[in-house]
C-alpha positions, -999 to +999 in steps of 0.1 A: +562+866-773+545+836-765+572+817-755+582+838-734+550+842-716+551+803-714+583+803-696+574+837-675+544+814-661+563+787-647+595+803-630+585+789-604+583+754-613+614+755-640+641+770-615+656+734-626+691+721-608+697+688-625+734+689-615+724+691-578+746+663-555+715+644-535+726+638-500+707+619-476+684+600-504+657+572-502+684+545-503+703+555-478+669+560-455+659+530-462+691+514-456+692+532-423+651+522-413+659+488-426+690+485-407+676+499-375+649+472-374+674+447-384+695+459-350+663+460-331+655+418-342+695+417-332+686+432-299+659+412-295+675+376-301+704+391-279+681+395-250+667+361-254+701+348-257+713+367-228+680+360-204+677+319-215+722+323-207+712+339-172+688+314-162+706+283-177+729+295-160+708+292-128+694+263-137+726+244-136+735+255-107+712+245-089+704+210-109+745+203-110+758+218-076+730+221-052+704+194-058+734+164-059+753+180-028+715+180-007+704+145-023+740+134-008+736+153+024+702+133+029+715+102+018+745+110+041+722+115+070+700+085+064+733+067+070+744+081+101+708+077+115+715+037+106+747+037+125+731+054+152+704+029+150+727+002+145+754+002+172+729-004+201+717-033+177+750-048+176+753-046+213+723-061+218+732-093+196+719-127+210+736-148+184+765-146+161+745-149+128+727-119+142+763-103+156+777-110+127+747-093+102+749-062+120+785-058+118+782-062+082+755-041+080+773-014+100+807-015+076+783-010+047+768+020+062+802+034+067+814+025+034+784+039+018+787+070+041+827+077+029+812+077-007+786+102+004+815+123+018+835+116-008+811+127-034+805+161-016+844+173-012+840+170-051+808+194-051+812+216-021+840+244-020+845+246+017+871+214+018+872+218+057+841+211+067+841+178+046+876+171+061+861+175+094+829+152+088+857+122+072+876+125+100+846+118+130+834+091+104+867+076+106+865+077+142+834+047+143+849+019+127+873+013+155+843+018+183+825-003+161+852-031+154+854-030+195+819-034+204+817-061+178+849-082+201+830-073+233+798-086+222+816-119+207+830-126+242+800-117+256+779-146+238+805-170+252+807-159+287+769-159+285+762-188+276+791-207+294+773-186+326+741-204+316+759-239+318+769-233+351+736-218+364+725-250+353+748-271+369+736-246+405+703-255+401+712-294+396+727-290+432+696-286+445+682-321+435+715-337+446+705-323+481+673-334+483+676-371+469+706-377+494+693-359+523+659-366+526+666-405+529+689-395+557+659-373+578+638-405+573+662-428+590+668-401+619+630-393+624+630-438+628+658-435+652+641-410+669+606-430+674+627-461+682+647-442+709+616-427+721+598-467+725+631-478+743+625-444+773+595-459+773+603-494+778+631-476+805+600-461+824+581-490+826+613-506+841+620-482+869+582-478+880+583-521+881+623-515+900+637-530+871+674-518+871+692-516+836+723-493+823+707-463+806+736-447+798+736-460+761+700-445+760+705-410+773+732-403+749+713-417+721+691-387+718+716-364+719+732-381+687+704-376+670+696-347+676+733-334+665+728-358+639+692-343+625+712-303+634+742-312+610+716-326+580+695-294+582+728-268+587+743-286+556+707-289+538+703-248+545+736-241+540+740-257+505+705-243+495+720-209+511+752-212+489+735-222+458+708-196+461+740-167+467+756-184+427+722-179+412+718-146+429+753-130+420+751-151+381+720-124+374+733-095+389+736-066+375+764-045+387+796-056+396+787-044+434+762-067+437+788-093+422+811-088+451+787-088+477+775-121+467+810-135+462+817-119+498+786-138+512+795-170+496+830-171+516+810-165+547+782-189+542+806-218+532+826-216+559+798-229+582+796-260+559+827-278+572+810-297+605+781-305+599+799-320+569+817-341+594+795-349+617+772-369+586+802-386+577+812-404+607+778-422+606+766-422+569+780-422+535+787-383+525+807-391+491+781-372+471+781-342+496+812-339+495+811-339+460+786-315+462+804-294+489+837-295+462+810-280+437+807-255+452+841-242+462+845-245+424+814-225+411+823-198+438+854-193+449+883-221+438+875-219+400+889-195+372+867-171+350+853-206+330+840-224+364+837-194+385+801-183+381+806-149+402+841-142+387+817-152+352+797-127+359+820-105+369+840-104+337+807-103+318+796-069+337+828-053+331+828-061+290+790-043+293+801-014+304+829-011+284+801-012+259+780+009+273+813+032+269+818+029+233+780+032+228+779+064+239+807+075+217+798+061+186+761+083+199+784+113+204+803+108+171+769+101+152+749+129+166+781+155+162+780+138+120+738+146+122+746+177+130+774+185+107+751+173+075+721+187+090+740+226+087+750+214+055+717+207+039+701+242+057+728+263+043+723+249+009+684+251+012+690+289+020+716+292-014+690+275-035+655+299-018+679+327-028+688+312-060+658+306-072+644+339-062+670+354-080+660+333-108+624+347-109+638+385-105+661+375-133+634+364-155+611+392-150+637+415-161+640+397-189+604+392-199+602+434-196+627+436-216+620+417-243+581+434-241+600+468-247+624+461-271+594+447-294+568+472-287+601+495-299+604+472-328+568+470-338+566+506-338+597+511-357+583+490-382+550+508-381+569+543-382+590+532-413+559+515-433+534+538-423+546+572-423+580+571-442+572+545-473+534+551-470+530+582-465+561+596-477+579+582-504+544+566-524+523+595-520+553+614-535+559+589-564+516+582-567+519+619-572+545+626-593+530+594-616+497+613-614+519+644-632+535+625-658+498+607-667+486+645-672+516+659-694+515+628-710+477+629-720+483+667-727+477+688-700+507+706-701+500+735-674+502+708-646+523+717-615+552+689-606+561+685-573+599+690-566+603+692-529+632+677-512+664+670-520+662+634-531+658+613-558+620+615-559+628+656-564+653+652-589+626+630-610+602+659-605+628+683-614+635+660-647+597+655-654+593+695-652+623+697-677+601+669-697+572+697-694+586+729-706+600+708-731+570+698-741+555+731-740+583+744-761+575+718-787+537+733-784+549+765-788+570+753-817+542+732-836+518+762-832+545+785-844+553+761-873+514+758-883+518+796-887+550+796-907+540+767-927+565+775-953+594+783-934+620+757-944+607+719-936+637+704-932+648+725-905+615+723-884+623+680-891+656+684-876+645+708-845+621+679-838+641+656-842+666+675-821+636+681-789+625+644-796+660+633-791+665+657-758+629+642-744+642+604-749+677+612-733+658+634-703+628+606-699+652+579-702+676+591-676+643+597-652+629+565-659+665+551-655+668+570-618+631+555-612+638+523-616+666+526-601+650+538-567+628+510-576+654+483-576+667+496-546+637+494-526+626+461-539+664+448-524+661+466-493+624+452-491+638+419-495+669+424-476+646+436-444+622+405-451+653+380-452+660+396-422+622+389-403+626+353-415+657+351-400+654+366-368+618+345-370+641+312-366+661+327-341+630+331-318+615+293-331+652+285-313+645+300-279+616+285-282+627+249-286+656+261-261+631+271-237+610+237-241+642+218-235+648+239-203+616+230-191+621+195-197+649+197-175+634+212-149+605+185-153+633+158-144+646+182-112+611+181-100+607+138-108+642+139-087+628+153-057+595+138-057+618+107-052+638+119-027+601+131-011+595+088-016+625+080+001+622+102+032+586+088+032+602+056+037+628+066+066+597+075+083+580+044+076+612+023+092+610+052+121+569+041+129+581+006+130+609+013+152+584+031+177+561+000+171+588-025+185+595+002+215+554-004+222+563-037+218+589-041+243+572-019+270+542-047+269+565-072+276+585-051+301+551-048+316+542-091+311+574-093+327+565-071+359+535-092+358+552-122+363+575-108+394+541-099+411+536-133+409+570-138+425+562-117+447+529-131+459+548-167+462+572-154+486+543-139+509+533-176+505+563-190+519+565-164+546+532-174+561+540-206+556+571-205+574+551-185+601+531-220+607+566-240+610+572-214+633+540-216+651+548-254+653+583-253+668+570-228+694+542-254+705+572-283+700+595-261+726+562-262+750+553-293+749+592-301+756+585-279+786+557-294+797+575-329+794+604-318+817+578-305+843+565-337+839+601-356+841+610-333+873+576-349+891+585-384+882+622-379+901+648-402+890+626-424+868+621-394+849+655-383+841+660-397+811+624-387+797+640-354+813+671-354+790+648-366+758+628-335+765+657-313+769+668-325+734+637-319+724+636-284+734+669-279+716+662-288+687+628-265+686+649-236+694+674-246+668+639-250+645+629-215+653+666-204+646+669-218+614+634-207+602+642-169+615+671-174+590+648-184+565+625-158+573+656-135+566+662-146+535+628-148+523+625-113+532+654-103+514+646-120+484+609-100+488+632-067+489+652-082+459+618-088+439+607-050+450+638-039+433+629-058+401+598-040+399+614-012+404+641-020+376+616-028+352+595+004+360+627+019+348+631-001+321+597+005+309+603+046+313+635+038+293+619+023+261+591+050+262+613+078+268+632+055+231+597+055+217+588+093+222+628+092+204+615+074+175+584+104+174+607+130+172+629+111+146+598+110+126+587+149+131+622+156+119+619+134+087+582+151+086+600+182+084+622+171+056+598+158+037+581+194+035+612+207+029+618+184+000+579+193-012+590+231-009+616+230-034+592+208-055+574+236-056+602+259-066+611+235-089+576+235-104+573+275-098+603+279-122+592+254-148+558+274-150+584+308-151+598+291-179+563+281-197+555+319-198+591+326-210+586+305-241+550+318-246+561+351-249+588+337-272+560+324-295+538+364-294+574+377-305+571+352-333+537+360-341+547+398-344+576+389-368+553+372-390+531+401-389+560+421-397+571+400-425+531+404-440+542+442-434+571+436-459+549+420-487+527+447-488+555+472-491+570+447-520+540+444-533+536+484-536+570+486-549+562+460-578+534+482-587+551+511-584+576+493-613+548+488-633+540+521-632+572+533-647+573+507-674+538+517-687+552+552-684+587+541-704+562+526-732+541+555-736+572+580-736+584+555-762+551+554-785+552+594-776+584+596-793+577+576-821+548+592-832+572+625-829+597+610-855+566+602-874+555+635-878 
């Protein structure tokens, strides 16, 4: 009756299914947790992966496409600004060293500037545009080889014109030294003549007669005499002033009209050539004369100084020609790698900002994809081992401790349909079997002499039924033991594994930075050298300064001209003055002749001459006065020509100041994407920070782990201090 009260009382508890198939046990759940978190440290290093891909990725671009085709583009347009600067250079050569340097320096610019181009058609993708900027680069070497001839044959003709404008202004001293020797003997004549009127006077007022024919004429040849000297003196001073005049001209206009006034003046030479040489020796003049015919009309382009000049004017304006299309060429190549470098600024500011979009993506996604992580972890540590699976086993221990020490009315836990419940379910088997064996004992202690050896062998028979039921729940607990110890170390494996994974983006991220470092190094030197194309700019304004100083010296020293020639005008007004009182006092002397009667005729005749040769004075010095004035208009037009000149250089030096804004402006370009450069190195820095927190977590994680182990161990423990009690249990069954 008792027993069956016993077993009445726990219905509830013993409804036992020990044949019952577990489905979804701890194993598989904590293969499943385990394997979850293990996908989530996947997902994790896959983002990395993926966002240090992207902006690798990125980074290349820009460090292997864009930065060598702009540090090209530059260096491409620091030659064309050269050749630019260079071609007016090699016009402006005064010596063949110096012709020669520039030329050299010019083929190196081109040949350096084809390697620029060169080396773009291999980085760009739009071949046309590269095609184009070859082909107007090809176009210079030929201007260039041009301008270098012209300027070669300009030297020579130059200084072969110099030659000859000495030999000009050697005429000059050839006319003074052989005709002021001749005025001195006339001006004797003339006094001598003058003594023998007077000796004729003093005849006819004594009634003296005497042949005076000899004496009037003699005057008369004089005077012709003293007209041919001065035509011939003016005319060669006239002729030689025209050779110097046309050998600085500087159009071909001018050229002509001085070649034109040449023929004329020359023509008037002729006589008064003749007249000298029927009384003195002329060799020397007519040398002189020959001279002349040679330096400005006779002679070819090597003697000729107007056809010199000439042929000189015509090869500067050829050059003037070519100049301005090599300009044309250079400033249509400025503008072609000028579009060039703002296109691929505008690529690289959307690149980068891309880049940054990029990486914040990435950065969120990493955050989430932890926090998931972490909280995974937390979920399957806290509330599934924790607070599941070792309160369940804590309690079920807790059981086995009380039916062990005796307490055989305790309730086991069998909820659930996993291994933890089957172990209940086994334990409450261990229980009622227990309870039987009570019931057994006290039922033996009151039939204490039913038959012995069957009571033995029912013991033995229960004893044998507890070790086979305790064994196979201590076998299924360690068991669950073993396999949550591997899965422990399985997911801990994991953690260190995914922890070198992120140590990897880490140094991958480090090494990205470092490369970014050397982008930025890169175009801080590029920022040097467009510092130092400025640098050549300010000195190129500084020579411009320079040259409008002298420009202005030089306008200086035309004033000065200037102020001579108003000089020789007033002083010319006083010979004037002179000749006017000469042609009056030869008035006054025929007035005088004309009262005397016949004894005054020939005084009459010497006065006459007289009178001539003032008016022939006055002539010649209007003619001077002519030319004088129009070498004053000539100087005027200097002035004017060097105002110009001056406006010229500024109008090159305010040039220069816009050069240098513009390589002002690159230079803060440059400095910008030093900045971007810098911006995504920082971008970078935070990357791999957040790199190392993901690190730190996993370790966390991995302490996480431990602790898990570490309950599981204890756990084990557990059930081997249970195993040896159920085995001391047992033997002290046998024993009895």
């Amino acid at each position: 009756m008792k027993l069956n009260n016993v077993q009445s009382g726990h219905a509830v508890d013993d409804d036992l299914n020990l044949n019952k198939k577990i489905g979804f046990g701890i194993g598989k759940r904590l293969i499943l947790a385990f394997g979850g978190v293990g996908l989530l440290s996947v997902l994790v290093s896959f983002v990395s992966w993926y966002g240090l891909n992207t902006l690798s990725e990125t980074q290349n671009q820009i460090t292997e496409e864009k930065v060598p085709v702009i540090t090209t583009s530059m260096h491409l347009a620091n030659q064309v600004s050269q050749l630019v600067a260079s071609a007016p250079l090699l016009s402006s050569s005064k010596t063949q060293e110096e012709r020669e340097q520039q030329m050299q320096q010019i083929l190196d610019t081109i040949k350096e500037a084809r390697g620029d181009i060169k080396t773009l058609g291999s980085l760009m993708d739009d071949k046309n545009k590269v095609k184009a900027i070859q082909e107007k680069l090809d176009a210079l070497p030929s201007v260039v080889t041009r301008i270098y001839e012209i300027v070669g044959q300009t030297q020579h003709l130059e200084a072969r014109r110099k030659e000859l404008n000495k030999k000009v202004a050697g005429l000059r001293s050839v006319v003074e030294t052989k005709l002021n020797p001749m005025m001195s003997g006339v001006n004797f004549k003339f006094f001598n003549i003058s003594d023998k009127w007077l000796a004729a006077v003093e005849n006819a007022q004594t009634g003296r007669k005497q042949d005076l024919s000899d004496l009037q004429a003699a005057p008369l040849k004089v005077v012709n005499f003293i007209r041919s000297v001065l035509e011939f003196k003016s005319g060669s001073n006239l002729l030689i002033g025209l050779l110097l005049e046309g050998s600085q001209s500087s159009s071909i206009k001018e050229v002509k009209e001085a070649e034109n006034n040449f023929i004329q003046s020359i023509a008037l030479m002729a006589n008064p050539l003749d007249v000298m040489a029927k009384t003195q020796d002329v060799q020397e003049l007519e040398a002189l004369f020959n001279n002349l015919l040679t330096l400005g009309m006779k002679g070819n382009e090597q003697d000729n100084v107007l056809k010199l000049r000439n042929a000189e004017l015509t090869l500067h304006e050829e050059s003037d020609k070519l100049l301005k299309v090599a300009r044309t060429v250079s400033q249509s190549l400025s503008t072609e790698v000028g579009q060039i470098v703002s296109n691929l600024e505008k690529d690289m500011a959307l690149a980068v900002k891309e880049n940054h979009s990029t990486a914040n993506n990435i950065l969120i996604t990493m955050i989430a994809v932890v926090v998931i992580s972490l909280l995974s972890v937390v979920l399957v540590g806290w509330f599934y081992i924790l607070q599941n699976l070792m309160k369940r086993l804590l309690i079920l221990v807790e059981g086995m401790l009380k039916i062990a020490r005796g307490d055989l009315t305790t309730r086991v836990n069998r909820a659930g349909s996993d291994e933890i419940s089957l172990m209940g379910s086994v334990l409450a088997l261990l229980r009622d079997g227990l309870v039987e064996a009570e019931e057994l004992k006290k039922e033996q202690e009151q039939q204490e002499h039913r038959n012995e050896a069957a009571k033995k062998e029912h013991a033995e028979q229960l004893a044998k039924d507890f070790d086979e039921a305790v064994g196979r729940s201590l076998s299924i607990l360690s068991q669950s033991v073993s396999d949550i110890r591997r899965q422990a170390i399985s997911m801990n494996e994991i953690s260190r594994n995914t922890l070198l994974e992120t140590q990897e983006v880490n140094e991958a991220s480090q090494v990205m930075s470092q490369d970014i470092s050397a982008v930025a190094s890169n175009t801080e030197e590029l920022s040097r050298s467009i510092t130092e194309i400025s640098g050549q700019v300010v000195n190129s304004s500084e020579v411009a300064t320079e040259a409008v100083n002298r420009a202005a010296h030089l306008n200086q020293n035309i004033e000065k001209l200037k102020s001579g020639s108003e000089e020789i005008a007033s002083v010319i007004g006083l010979i004037n003055t002179i000749a006017e009182q000469t042609n009056l006092l030869a008035l006054n002397a025929t007035i005088e002749a004309s009262r005397a009667g016949e004894a005054g005729k020939g005084f009459a005749v010497v006065a006459s001459e007289v009178k001539n040769l003032a008016n022939q004075t006055a002539s010649a010095i209007e003619n001077i006065s002519k030319l004088i004035n129009s070498i004053r208009q000539e100087i005027a037009e200097a002035v004017d020509a060097n105002v110009q000149i001056t406006s010229i250089i500024s109008e090159i030096d305010q040039l220069s100041a816009g050069i240098a804004a513009a390589v002002e402006e690159q230079s803060a370009a440059t400095a910008e994407i030093s900045r971007t450069v810098q911006s995504t190195a920082s971008n970078v820095t935070n990357i791999s920070l957040r790199v190392v927190h993901v690190a730190d977590a996993i370790k966390d994680n991995d302490s996480t782990f431990s602790e898990v182990l570490e309950g599981v161990s204890h756990i084990d423990d557990q059930s081997r201090e249970l195993n040896r009690d159920v085995e001391i249990f047992l033997e002290g069954v046998r024993q009895k």
